[in-house]
C-alpha positions as a Markdown table, in Angstrom:
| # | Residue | x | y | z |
|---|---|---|---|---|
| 1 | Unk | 48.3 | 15.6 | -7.1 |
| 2 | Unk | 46.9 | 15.3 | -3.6 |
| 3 | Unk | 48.3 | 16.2 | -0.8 |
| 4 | Unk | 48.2 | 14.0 | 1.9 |
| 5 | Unk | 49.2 | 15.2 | 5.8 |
| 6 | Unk | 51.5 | 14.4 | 8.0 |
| 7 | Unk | 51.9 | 11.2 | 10.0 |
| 8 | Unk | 51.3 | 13.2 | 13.1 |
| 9 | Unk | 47.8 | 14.6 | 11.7 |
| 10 | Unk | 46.4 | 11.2 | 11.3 |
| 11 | Unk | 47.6 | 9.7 | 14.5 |
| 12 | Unk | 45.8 | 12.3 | 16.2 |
| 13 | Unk | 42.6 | 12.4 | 14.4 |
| 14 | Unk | 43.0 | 8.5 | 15.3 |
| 15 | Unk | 43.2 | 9.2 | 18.8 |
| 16 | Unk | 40.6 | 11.6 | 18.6 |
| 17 | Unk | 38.5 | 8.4 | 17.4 |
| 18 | Unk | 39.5 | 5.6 | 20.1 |
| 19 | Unk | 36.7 | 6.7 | 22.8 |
| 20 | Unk | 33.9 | 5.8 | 19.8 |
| 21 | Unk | 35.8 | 2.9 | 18.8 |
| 22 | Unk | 36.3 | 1.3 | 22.2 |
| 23 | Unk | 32.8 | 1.7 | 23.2 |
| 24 | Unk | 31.3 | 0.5 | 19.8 |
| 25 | Unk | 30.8 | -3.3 | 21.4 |
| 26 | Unk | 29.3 | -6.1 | 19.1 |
| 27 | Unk | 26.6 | -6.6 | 21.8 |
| 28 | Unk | 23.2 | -6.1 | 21.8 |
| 29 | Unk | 23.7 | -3.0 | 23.4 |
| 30 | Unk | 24.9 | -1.1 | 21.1 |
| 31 | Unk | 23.4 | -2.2 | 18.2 |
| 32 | Unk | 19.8 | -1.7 | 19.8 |
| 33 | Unk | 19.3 | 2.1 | 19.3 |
| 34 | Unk | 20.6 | 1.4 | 15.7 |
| 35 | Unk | 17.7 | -0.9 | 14.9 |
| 36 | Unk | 15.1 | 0.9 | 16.5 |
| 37 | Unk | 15.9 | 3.8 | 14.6 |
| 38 | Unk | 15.9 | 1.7 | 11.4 |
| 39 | Unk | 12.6 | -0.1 | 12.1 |
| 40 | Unk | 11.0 | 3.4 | 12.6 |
| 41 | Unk | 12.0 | 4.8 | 9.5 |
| 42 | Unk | 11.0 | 1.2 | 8.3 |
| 43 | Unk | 7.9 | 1.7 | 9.5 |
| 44 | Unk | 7.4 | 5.7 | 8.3 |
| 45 | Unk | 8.5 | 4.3 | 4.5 |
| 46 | Unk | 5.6 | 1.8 | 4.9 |
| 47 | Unk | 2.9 | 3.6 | 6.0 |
| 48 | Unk | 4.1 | 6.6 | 3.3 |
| 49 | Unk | 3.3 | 4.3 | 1.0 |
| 50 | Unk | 0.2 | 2.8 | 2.1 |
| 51 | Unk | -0.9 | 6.5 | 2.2 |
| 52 | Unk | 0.3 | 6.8 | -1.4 |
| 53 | Unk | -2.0 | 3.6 | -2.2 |
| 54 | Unk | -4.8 | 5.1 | -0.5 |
| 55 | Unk | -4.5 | 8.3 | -2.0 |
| 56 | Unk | -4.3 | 6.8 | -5.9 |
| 57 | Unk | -7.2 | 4.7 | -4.7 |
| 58 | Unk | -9.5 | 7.6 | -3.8 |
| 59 | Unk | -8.1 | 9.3 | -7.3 |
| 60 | Unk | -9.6 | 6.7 | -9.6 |
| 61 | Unk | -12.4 | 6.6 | -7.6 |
| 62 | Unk | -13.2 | 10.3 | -8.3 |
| 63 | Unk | -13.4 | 10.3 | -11.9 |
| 64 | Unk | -16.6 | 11.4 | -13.3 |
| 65 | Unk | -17.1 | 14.1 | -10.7 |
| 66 | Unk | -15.8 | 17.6 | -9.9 |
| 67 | Unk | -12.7 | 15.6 | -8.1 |
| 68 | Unk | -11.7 | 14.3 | -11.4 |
| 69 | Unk | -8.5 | 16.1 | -11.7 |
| 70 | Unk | -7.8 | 17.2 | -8.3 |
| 71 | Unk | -4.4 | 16.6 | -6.6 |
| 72 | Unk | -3.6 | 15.0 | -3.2 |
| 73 | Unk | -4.0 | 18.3 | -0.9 |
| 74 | Unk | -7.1 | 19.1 | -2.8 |
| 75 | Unk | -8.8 | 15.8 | -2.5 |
| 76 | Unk | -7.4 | 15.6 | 1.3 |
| 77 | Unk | -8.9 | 18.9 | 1.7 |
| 78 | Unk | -12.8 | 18.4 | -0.3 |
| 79 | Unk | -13.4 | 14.7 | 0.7 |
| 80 | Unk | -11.3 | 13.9 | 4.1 |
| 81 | Unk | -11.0 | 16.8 | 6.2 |
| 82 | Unk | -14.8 | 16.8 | 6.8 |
| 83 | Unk | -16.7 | 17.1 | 10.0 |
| 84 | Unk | -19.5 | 13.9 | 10.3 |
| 85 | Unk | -21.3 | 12.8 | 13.0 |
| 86 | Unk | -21.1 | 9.0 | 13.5 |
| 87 | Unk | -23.0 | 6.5 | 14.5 |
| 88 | Unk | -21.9 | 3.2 | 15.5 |
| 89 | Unk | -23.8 | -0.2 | 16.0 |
| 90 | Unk | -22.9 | -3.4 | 16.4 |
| 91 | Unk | -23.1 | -4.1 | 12.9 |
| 92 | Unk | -22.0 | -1.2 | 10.7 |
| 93 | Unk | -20.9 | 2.7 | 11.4 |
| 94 | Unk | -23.2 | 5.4 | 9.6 |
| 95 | Unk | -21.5 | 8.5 | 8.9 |
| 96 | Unk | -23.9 | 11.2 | 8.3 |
| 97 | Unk | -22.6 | 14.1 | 5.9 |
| 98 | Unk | -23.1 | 18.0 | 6.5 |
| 99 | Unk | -26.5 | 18.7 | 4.6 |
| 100 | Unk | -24.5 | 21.9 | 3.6 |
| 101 | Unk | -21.6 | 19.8 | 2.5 |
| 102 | Unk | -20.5 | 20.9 | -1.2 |
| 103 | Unk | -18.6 | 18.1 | -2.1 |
| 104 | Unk | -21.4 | 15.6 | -0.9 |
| 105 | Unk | -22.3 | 13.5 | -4.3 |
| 106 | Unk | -18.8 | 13.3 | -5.2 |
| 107 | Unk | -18.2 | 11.9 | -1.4 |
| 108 | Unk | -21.2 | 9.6 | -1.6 |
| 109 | Unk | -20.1 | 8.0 | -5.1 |
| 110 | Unk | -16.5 | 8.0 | -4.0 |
| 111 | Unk | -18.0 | 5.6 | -1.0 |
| 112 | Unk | -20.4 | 3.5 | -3.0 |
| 113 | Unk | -17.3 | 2.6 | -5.4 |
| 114 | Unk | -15.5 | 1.2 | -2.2 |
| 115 | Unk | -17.8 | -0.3 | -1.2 |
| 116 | Unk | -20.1 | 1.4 | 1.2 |
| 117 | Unk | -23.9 | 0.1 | 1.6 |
| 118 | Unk | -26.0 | 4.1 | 1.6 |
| 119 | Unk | -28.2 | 4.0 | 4.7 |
């Protein structure tokens, strides 16, 4: 059975409450900081998921090489964390690859299945 609290216990707790109540306006000023905050996390979920996309993308795309298997932090850490130096024209960027670069084949078929042009 519960047990509820005295009449006095819940008029103060509702007192307590009346500053937040009185100041919670329907206005645009108070529901501002509300949707700001929702449209970020709007934005965060979206842009969590376009990474996910990306990430799925640049999975299938590895099949066939030493990549085949990996998971997200390895493939983020063998084919994206990668120093290049790049060189931009007016019509196209060349990114040119570490010759030391272990992971290069798997990198340069990964970009030819996406669609890169090899230079």
């Amino acid at each position: 059975m519960p047990k509820w609290g005295s009449h006095g216990s819940v008029r103060g707790a509702l007192r307590k409450e009346r500053p937040y109540r009185e100041n919670c306006t329907m206005d645009w000023r108070s529901t501002a900081p509300a949707v700001r905050i929702f449209l970020a996390n709007q934005l965060r979920v979206l842009l969590t998921a376009a990474a996910y996309v990306l990430m799925q993308e640049l999975r299938l795309s590895a099949r066939g090489g030493e990549c085949a298997r990996a998971q997200v932090s390895t493939l983020r850490e063998r084919l994206l964390k990668l120093g290049v130096w790049v060189e931009r024209s007016v019509r196209r960027i060349v990114l040119h690859l570490p010759v030391s670069f272990a992971y290069r084949s798997d990198w340069l078929r990964i970009a030819r299945s996406v669609g890169a042009v090899p230079a």
